[in-house]
ChimeraX commands (.cxc) that place a marker at each C-alpha (Angstrom):
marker #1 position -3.99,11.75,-13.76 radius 0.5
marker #1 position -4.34,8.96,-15.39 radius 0.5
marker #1 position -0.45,6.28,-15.73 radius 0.5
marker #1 position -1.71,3.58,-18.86 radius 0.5
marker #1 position 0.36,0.74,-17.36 radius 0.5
marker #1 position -0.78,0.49,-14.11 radius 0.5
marker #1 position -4.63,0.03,-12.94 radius 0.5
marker #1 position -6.14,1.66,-9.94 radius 0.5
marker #1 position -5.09,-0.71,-7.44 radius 0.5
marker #1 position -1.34,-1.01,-8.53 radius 0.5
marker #1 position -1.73,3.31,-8.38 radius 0.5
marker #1 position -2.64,3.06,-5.04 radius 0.5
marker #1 position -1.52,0.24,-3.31 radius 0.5
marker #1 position 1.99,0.34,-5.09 radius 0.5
marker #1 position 2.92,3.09,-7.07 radius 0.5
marker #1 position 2.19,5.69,-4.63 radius 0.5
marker #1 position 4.08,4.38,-1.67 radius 0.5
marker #1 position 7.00,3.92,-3.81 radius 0.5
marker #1 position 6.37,7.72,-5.16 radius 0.5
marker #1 position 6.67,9.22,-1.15 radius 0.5
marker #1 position 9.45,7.14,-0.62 radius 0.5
marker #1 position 11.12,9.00,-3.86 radius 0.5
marker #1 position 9.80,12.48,-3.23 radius 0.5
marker #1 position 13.05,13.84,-1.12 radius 0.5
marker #1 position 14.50,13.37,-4.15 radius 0.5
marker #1 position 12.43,15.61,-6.12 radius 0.5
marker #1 position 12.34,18.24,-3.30 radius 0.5
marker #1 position 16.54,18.09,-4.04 radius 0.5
marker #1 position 16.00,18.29,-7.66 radius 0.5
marker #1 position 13.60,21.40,-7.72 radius 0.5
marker #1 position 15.63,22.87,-4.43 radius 0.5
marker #1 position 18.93,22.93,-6.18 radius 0.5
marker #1 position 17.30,23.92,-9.93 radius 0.5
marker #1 position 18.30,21.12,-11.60 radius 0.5
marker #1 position 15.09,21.03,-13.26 radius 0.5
marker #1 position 17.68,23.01,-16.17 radius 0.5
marker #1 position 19.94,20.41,-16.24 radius 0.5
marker #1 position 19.45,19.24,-20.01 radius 0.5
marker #1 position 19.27,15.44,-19.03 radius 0.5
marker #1 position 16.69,16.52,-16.07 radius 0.5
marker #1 position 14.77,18.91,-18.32 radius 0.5
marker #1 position 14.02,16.62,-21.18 radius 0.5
marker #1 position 12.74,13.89,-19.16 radius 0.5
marker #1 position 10.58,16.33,-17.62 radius 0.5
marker #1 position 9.54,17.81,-20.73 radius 0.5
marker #1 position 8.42,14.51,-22.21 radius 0.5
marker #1 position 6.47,13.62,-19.45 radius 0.5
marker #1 position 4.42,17.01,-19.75 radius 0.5
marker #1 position 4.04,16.56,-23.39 radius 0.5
marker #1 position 2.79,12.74,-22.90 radius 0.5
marker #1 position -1.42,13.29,-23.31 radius 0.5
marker #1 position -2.28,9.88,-21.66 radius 0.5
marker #1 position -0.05,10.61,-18.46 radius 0.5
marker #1 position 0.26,14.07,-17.80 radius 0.5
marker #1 position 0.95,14.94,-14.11 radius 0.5
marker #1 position -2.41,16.82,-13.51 radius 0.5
marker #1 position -5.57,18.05,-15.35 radius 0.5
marker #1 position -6.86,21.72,-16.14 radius 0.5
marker #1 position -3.11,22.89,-16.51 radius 0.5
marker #1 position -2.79,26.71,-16.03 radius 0.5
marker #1 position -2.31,28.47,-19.75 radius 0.5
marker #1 position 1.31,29.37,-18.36 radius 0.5
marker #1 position 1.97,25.29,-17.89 radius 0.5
marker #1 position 2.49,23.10,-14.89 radius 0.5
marker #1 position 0.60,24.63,-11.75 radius 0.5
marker #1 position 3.60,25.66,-9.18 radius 0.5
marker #1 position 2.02,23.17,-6.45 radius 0.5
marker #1 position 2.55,20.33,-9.31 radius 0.5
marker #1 position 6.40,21.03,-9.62 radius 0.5
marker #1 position 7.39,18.12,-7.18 radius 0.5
marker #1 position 5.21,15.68,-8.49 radius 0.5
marker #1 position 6.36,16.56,-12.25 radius 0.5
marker #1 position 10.20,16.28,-11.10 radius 0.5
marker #1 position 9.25,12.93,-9.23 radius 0.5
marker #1 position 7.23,11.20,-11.84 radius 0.5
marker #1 position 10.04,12.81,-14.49 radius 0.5
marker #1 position 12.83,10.58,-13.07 radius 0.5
marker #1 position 10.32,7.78,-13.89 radius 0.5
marker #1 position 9.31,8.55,-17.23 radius 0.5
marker #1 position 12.09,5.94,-18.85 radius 0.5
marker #1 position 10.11,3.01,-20.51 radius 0.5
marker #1 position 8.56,0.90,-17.27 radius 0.5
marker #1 position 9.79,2.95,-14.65 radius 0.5
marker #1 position 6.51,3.16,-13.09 radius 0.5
marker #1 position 6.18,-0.70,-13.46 radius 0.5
marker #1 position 9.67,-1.47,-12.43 radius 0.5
marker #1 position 8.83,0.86,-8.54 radius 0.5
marker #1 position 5.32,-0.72,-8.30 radius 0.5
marker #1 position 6.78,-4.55,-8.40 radius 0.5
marker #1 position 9.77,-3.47,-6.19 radius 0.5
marker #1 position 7.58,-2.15,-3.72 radius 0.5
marker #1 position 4.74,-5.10,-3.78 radius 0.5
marker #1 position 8.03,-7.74,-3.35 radius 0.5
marker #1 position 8.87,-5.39,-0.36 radius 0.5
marker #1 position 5.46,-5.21,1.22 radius 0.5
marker #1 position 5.40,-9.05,0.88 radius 0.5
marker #1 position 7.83,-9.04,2.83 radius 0.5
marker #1 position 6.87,-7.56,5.46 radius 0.5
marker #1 position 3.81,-9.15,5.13 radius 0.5
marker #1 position 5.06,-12.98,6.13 radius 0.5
marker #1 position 6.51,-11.30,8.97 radius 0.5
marker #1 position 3.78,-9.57,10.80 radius 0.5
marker #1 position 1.41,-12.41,9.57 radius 0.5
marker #1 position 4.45,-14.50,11.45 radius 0.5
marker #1 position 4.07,-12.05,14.52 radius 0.5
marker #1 position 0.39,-12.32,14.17 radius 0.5
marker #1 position -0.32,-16.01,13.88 radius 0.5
marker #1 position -2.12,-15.66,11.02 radius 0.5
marker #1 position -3.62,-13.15,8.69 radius 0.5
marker #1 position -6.63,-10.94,9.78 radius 0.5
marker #1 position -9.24,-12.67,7.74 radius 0.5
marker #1 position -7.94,-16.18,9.02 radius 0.5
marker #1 position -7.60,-15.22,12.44 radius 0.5
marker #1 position -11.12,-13.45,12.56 radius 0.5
marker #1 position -12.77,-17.15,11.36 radius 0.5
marker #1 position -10.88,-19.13,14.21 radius 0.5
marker #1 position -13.05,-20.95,16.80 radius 0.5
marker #1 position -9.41,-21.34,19.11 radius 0.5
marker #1 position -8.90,-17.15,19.42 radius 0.5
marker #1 position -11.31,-14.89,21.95 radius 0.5
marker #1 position -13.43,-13.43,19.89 radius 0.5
marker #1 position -15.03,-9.79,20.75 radius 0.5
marker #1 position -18.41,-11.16,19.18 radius 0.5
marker #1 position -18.85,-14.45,19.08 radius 0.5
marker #1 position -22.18,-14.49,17.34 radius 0.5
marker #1 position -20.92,-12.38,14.66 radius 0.5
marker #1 position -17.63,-14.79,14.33 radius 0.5
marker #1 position -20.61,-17.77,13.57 radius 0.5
marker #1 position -22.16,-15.87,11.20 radius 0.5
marker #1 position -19.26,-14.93,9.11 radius 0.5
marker #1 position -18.27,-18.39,9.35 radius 0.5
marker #1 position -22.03,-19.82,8.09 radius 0.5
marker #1 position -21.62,-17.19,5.32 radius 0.5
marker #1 position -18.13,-18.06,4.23 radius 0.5
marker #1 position -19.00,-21.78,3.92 radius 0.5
marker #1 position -22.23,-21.28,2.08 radius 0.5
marker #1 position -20.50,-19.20,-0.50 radius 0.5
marker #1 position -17.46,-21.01,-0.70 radius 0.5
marker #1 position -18.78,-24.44,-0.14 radius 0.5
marker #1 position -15.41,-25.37,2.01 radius 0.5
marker #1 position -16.53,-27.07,5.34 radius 0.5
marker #1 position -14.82,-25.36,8.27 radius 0.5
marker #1 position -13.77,-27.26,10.64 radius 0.5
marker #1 position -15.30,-27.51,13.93 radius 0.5
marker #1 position -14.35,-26.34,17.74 radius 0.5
marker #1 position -12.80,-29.57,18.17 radius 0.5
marker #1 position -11.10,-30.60,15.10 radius 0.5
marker #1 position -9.75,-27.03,15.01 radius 0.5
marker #1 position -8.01,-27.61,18.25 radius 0.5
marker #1 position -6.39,-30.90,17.54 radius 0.5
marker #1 position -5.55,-29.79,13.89 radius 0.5
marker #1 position -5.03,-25.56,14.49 radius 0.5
marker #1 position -2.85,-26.31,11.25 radius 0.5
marker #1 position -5.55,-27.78,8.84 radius 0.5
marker #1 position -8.03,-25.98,10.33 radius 0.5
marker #1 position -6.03,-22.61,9.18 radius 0.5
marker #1 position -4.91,-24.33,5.71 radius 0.5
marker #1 position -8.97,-24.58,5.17 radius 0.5
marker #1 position -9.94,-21.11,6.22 radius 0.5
marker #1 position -7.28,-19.79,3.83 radius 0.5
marker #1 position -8.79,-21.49,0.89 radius 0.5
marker #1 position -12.08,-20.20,1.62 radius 0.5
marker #1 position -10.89,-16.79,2.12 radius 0.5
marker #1 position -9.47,-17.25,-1.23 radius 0.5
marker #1 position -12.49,-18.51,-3.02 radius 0.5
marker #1 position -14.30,-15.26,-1.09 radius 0.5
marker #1 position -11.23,-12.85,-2.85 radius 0.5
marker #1 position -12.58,-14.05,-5.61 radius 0.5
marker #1 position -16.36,-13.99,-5.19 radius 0.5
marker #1 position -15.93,-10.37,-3.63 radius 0.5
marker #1 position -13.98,-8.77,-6.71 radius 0.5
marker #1 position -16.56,-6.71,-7.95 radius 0.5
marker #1 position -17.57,-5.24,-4.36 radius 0.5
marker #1 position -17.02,-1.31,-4.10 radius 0.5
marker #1 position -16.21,-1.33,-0.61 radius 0.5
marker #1 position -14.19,-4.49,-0.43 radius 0.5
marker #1 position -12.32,-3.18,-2.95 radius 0.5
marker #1 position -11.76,0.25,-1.11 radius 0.5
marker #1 position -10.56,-1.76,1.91 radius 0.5
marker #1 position -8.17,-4.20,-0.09 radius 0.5
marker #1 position -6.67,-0.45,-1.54 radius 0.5
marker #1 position -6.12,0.85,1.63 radius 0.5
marker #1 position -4.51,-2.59,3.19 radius 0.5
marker #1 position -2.18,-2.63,0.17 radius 0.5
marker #1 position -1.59,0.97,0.78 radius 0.5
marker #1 position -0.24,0.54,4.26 radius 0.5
marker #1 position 1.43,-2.89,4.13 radius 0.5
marker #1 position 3.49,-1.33,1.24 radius 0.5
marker #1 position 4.02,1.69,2.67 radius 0.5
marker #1 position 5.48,-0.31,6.30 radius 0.5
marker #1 position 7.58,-2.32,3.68 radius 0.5
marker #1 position 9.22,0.39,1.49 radius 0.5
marker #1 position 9.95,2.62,5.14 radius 0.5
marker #1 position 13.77,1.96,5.36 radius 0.5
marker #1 position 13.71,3.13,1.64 radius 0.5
marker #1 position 12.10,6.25,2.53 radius 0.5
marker #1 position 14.12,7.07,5.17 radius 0.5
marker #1 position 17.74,6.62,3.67 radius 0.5
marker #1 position 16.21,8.45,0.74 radius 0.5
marker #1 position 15.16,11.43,2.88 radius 0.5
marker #1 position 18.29,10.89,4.82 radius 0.5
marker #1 position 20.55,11.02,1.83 radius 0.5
marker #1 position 18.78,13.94,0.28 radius 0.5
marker #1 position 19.19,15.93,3.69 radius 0.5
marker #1 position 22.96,15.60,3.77 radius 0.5
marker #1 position 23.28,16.30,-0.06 radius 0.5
marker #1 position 21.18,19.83,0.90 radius 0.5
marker #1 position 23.36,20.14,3.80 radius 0.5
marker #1 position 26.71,19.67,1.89 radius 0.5
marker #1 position 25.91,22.12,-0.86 radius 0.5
marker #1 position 24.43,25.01,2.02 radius 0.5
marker #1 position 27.45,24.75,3.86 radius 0.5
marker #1 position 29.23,25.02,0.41 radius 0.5
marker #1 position 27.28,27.81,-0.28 radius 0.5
marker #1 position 28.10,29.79,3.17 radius 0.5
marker #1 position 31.77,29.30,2.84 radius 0.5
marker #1 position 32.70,29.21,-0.37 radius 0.5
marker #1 position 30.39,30.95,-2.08 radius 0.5
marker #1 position 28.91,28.07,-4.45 radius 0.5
marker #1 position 31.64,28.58,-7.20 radius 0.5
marker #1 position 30.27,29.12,-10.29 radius 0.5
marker #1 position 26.68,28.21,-9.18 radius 0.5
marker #1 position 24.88,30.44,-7.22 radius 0.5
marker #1 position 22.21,28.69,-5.05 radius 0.5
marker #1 position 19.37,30.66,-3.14 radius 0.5
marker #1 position 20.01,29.84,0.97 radius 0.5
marker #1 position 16.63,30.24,1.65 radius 0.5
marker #1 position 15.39,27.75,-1.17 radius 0.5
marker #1 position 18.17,25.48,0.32 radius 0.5
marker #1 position 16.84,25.81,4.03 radius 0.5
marker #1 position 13.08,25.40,2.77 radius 0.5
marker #1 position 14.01,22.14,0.34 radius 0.5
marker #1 position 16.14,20.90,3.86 radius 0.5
marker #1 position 13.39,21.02,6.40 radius 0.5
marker #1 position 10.80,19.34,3.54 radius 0.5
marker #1 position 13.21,16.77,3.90 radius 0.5
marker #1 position 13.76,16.43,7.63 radius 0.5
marker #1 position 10.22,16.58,8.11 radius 0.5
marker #1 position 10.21,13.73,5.10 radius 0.5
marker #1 position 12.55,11.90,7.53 radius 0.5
marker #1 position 10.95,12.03,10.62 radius 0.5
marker #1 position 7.50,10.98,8.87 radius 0.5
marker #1 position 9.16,7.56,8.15 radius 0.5
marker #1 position 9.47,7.12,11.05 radius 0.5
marker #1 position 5.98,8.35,12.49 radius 0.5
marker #1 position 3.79,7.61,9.83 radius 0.5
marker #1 position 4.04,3.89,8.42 radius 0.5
marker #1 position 3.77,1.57,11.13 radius 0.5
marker #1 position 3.01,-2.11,12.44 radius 0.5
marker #1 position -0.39,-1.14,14.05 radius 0.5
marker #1 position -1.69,0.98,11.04 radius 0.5
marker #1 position -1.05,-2.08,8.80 radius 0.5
marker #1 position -3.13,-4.47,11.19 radius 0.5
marker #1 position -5.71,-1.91,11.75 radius 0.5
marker #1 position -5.96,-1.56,7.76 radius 0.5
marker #1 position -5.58,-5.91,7.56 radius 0.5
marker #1 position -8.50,-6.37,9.84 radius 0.5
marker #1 position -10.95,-3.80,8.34 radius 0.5
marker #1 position -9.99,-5.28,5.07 radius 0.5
marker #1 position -11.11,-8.63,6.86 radius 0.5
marker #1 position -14.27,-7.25,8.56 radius 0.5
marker #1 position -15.26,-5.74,4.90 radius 0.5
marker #1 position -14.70,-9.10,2.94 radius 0.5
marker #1 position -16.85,-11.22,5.67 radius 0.5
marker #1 position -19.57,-9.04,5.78 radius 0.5
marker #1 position -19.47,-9.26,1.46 radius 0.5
marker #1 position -19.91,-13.00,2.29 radius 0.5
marker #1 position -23.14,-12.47,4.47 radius 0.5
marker #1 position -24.67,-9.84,1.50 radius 0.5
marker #1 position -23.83,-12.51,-1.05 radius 0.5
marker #1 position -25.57,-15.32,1.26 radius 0.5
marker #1 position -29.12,-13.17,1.81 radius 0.5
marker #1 position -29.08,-11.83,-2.10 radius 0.5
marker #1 position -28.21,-14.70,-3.82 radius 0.5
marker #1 position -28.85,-18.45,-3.87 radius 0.5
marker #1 position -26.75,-20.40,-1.08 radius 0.5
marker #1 position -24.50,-23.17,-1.90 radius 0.5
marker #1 position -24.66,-26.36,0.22 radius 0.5
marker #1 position -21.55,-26.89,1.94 radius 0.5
marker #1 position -20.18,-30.36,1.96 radius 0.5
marker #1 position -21.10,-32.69,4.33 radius 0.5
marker #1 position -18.55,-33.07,7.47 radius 0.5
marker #1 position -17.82,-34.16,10.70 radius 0.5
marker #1 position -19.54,-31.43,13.07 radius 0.5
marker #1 position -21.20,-27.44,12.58 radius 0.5
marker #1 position -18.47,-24.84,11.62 radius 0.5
marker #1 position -19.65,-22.53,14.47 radius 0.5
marker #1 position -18.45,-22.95,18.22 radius 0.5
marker #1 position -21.54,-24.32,19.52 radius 0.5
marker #1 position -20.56,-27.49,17.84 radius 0.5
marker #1 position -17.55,-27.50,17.29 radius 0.5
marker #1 position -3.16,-13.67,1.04 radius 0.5
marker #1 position -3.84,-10.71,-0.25 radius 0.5
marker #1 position -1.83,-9.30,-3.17 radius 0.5
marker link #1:1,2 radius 0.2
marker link #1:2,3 radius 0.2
marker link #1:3,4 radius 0.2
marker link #1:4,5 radius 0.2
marker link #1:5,6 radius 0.2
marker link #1:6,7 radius 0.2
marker link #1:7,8 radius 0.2
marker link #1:8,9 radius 0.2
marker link #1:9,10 radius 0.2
marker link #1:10,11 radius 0.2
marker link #1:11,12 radius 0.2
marker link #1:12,13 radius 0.2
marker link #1:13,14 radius 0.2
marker link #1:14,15 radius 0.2
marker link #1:15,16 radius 0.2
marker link #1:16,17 radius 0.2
marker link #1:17,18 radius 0.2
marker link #1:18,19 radius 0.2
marker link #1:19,20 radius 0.2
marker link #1:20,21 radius 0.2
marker link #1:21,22 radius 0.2
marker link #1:22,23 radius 0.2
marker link #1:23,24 radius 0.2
marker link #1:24,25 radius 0.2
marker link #1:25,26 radius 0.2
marker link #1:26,27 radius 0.2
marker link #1:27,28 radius 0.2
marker link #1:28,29 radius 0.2
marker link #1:29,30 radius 0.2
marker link #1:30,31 radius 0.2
marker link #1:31,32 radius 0.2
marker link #1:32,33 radius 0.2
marker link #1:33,34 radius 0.2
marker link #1:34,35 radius 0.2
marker link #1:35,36 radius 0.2
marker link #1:36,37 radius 0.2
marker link #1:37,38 radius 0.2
marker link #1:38,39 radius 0.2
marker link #1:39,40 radius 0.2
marker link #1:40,41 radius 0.2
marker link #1:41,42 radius 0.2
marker link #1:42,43 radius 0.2
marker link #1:43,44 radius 0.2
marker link #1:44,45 radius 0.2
marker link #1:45,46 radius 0.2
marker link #1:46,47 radius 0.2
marker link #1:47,48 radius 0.2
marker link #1:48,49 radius 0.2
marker link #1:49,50 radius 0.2
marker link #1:50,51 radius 0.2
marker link #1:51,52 radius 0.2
marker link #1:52,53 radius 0.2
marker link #1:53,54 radius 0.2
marker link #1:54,55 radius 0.2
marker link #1:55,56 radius 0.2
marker link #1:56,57 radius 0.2
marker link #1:57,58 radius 0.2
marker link #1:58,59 radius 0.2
marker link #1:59,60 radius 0.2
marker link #1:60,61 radius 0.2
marker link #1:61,62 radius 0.2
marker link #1:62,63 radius 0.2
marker link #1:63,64 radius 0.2
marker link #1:64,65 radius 0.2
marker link #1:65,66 radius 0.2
marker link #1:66,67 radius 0.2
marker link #1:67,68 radius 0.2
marker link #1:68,69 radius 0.2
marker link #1:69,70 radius 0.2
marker link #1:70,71 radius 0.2
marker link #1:71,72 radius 0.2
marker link #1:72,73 radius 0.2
marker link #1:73,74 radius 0.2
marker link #1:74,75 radius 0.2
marker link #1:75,76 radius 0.2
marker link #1:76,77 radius 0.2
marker link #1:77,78 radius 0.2
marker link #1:78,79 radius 0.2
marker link #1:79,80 radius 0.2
marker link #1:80,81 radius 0.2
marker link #1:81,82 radius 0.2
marker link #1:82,83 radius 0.2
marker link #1:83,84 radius 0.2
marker link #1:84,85 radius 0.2
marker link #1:85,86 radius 0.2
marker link #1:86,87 radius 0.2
marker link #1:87,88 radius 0.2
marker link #1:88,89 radius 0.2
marker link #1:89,90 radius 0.2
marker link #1:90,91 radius 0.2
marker link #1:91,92 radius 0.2
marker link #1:92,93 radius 0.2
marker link #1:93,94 radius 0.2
marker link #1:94,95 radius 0.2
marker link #1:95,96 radius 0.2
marker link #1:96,97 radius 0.2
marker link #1:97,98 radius 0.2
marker link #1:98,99 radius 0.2
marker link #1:99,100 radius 0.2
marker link #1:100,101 radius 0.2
marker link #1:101,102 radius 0.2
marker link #1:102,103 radius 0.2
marker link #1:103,104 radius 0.2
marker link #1:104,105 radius 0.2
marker link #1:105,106 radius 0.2
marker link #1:106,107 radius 0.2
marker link #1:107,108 radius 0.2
marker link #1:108,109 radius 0.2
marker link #1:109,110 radius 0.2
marker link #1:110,111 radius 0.2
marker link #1:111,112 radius 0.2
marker link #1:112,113 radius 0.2
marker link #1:113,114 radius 0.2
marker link #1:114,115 radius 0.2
marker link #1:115,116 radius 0.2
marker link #1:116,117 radius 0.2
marker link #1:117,118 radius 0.2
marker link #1:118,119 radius 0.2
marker link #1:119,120 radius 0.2
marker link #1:120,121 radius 0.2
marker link #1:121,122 radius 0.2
marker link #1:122,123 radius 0.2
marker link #1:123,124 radius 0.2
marker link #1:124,125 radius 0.2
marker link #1:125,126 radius 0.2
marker link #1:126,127 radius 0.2
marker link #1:127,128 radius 0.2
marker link #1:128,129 radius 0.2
marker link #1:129,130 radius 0.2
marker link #1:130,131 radius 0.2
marker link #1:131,132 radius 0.2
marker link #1:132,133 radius 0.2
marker link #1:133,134 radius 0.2
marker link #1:134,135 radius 0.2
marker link #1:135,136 radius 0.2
marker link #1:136,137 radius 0.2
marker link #1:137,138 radius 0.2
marker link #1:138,139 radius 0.2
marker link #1:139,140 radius 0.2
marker link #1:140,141 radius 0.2
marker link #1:141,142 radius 0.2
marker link #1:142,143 radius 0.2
marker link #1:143,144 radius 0.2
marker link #1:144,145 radius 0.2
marker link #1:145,146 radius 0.2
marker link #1:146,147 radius 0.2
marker link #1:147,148 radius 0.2
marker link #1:148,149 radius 0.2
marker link #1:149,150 radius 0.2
marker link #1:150,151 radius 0.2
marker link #1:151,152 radius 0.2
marker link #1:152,153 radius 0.2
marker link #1:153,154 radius 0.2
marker link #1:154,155 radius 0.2
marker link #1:155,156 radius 0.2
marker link #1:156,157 radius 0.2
marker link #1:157,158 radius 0.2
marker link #1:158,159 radius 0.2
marker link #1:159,160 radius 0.2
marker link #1:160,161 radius 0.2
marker link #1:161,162 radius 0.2
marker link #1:162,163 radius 0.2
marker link #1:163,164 radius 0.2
marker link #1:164,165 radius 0.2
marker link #1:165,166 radius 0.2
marker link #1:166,167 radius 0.2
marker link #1:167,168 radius 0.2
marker link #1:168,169 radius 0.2
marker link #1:169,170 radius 0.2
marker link #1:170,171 radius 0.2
marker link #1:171,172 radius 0.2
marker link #1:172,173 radius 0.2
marker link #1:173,174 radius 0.2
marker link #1:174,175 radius 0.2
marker link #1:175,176 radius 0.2
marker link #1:176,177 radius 0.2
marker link #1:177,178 radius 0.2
marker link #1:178,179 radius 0.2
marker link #1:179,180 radius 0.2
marker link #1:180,181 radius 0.2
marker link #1:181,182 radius 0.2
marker link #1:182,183 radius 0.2
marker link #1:183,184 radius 0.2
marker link #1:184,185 radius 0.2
marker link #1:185,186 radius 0.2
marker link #1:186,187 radius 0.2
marker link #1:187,188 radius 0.2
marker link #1:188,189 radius 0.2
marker link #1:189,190 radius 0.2
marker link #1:190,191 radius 0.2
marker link #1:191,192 radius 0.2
marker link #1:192,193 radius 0.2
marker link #1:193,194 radius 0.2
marker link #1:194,195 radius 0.2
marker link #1:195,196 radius 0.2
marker link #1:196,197 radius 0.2
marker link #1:197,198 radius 0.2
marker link #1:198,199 radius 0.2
marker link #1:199,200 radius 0.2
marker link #1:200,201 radius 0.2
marker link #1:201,202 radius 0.2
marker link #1:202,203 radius 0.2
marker link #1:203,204 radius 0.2
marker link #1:204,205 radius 0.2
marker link #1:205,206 radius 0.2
marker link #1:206,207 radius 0.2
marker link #1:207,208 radius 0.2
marker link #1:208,209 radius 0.2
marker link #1:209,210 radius 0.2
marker link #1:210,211 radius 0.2
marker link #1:211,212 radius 0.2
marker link #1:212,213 radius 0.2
marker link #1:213,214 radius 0.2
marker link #1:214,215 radius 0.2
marker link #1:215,216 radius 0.2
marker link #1:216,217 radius 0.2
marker link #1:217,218 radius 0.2
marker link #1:218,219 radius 0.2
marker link #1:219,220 radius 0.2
marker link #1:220,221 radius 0.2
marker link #1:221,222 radius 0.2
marker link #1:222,223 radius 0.2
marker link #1:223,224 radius 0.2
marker link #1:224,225 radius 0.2
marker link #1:225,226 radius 0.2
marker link #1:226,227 radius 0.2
marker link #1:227,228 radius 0.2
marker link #1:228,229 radius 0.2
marker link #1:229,230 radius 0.2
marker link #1:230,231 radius 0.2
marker link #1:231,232 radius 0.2
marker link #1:232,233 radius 0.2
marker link #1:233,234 radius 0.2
marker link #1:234,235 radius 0.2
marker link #1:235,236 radius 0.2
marker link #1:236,237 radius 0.2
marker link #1:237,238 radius 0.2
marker link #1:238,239 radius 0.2
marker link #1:239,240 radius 0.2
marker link #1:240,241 radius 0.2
marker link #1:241,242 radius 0.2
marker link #1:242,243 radius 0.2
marker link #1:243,244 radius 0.2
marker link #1:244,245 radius 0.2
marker link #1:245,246 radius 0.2
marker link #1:246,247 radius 0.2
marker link #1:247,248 radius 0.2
marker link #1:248,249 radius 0.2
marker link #1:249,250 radius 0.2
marker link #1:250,251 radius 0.2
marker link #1:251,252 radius 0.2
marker link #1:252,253 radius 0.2
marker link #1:253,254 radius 0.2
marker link #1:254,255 radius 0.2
marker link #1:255,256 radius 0.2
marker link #1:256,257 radius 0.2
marker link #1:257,258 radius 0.2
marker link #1:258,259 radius 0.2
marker link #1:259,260 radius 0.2
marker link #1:260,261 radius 0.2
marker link #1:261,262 radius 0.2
marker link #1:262,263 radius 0.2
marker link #1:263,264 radius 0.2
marker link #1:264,265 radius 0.2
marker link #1:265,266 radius 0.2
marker link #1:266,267 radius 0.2
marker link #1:267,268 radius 0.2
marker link #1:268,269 radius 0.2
marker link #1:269,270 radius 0.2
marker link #1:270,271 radius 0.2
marker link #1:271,272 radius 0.2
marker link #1:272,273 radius 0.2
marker link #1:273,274 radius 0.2
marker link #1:274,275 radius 0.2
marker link #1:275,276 radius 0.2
marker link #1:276,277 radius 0.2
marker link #1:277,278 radius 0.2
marker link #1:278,279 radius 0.2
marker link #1:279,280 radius 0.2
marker link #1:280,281 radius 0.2
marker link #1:281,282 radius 0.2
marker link #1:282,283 radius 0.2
marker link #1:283,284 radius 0.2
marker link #1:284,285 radius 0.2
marker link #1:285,286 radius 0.2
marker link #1:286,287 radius 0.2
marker link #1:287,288 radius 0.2
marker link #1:288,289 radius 0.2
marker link #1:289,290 radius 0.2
marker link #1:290,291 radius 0.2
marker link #1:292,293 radius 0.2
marker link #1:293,294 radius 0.2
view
């Protein structure tokens, strides 16, 4: 699958958390066969014909593979011009969000807290060398032990500007990159969770409302199947109850810190393959002896 506006990160990190948060609603559209609605059915139909964004590859002669039906309904409502974009930027400016406020909770971010001198560190020695590498790649002075403790604010303002630079430095890194995916992935997917659950929420009633219509009176003119009604409804409880499971403060931090592990260990690779800048001169060593992500 291949969407032309977005690039692999936005995919990832954005698009797909805001696709799960939508997918209840494609379960509803394919549960109640409003795939045949005309307005439903020629959105989907464009997106199938589109060669540079069809849903899936190797297509079955017959069409769409059955197990592609939710993702064609989901990606079908969309298909309008920048619908993708439009769900990728909502869901980055939530996952900002909820970014400043576990970095709030947190003190910090990952990568700034890992480079601290002031917070217990489970290795010191490897908290000194990722802080020898950063410097000599960055060419920021850190500040020391003691300046850090009399000016924790500085001292953080610093750190984040060399963790910049790094972002920078480290672009072209496979497994940084992996690592800043999967961060995005889960800060995102923590930020767009209320979505997802009023969406699975709302879904679930709207399945509810037209089974009990169904039982009692019969569906008027429209004759749903119960049992495709009872299937689509516990695909969207268990939707539900996954918000609620799944996407969580922990995951996020876990994700944040391997992100940070992955980007200070880049530094050290860049230090021993490459030639080493010479970090401005300063009052005291950056190690303790002496002394934002998109």
């Amino acid at each position: 699958m291949k969407l032309l506006w977005l690039d692999p990160y936005e995919r990832r990190a954005r698009l797909a958390p805001g696709l799960l948060a939508l997918l209840p609603i494609a379960v509803a559209v394919v549960t109640l066969g409003l795939r045949e609605v005309p307005p439903i059915s020629i959105i989907l139909q464009a997106v199938a014909k589109w060669p540079k964004t069809a849903v899936c590859e190797g297509k079955t002669p017959g069409g769409v593979p059955l197990q592609m039906h939710f993702a064609t309904a989901c990606l079908g409502l969309l298909s309008v011009p920048g619908g993708p974009l439009a769900l990728a930027r909502q869901v980055r400016r939530l996952g900002l969000a909820a970014q400043d406020a576990l970095w709030e909770r947190w003190g910090s971010s990952p990568a700034t807290i890992a480079l601290r001198l002031r917070e217990t560190a489970a290795n010191a020695t490897q908290r000194d060398i990722w802080r020898d590498a950063v410097e000599a790649e960055t060419n920021v002075r850190l500040l020391s032990a003691r300046q850090e403790a009399s000016q924790p604010a500085k001292a953080d303002d610093v750190i984040e500007a060399a963790v910049a630079q790094l972002r920078e430095r480290t672009r072209s890194d496979n497994m940084v990159k992996a690592e800043n995916m999967n961060y995005g992935f889960q800060r995102n997917l923590y930020g767009i969770r209320i979505v997802g659950r009023w969406v699975a929420a709302l879904c679930s009633g709207v399945l509810v409302g037209v089974l009990v219509w169904q039982v009692v009176a019969g569906g008027g003119s429209h004759v749903f199947h119960i049992e495709a009604l009872i299937a689509g409804l516990i695909l969207c409880a268990i939707l539900f109850t996954i918000w609620f499971w799944l996407p969580s403060e922990d995951q996020v931090r876990q994700a944040g810190e391997k992100y940070a592990y992955q980007l200070q260990n880049a530094a050290v690779t860049l230090q021993a393959t490459g030639p080493a800048a010479v970090p401005a001169a300063g009052d005291g060593s950056s190690s303790g002896r002496s002394g934002r992500n998109d």
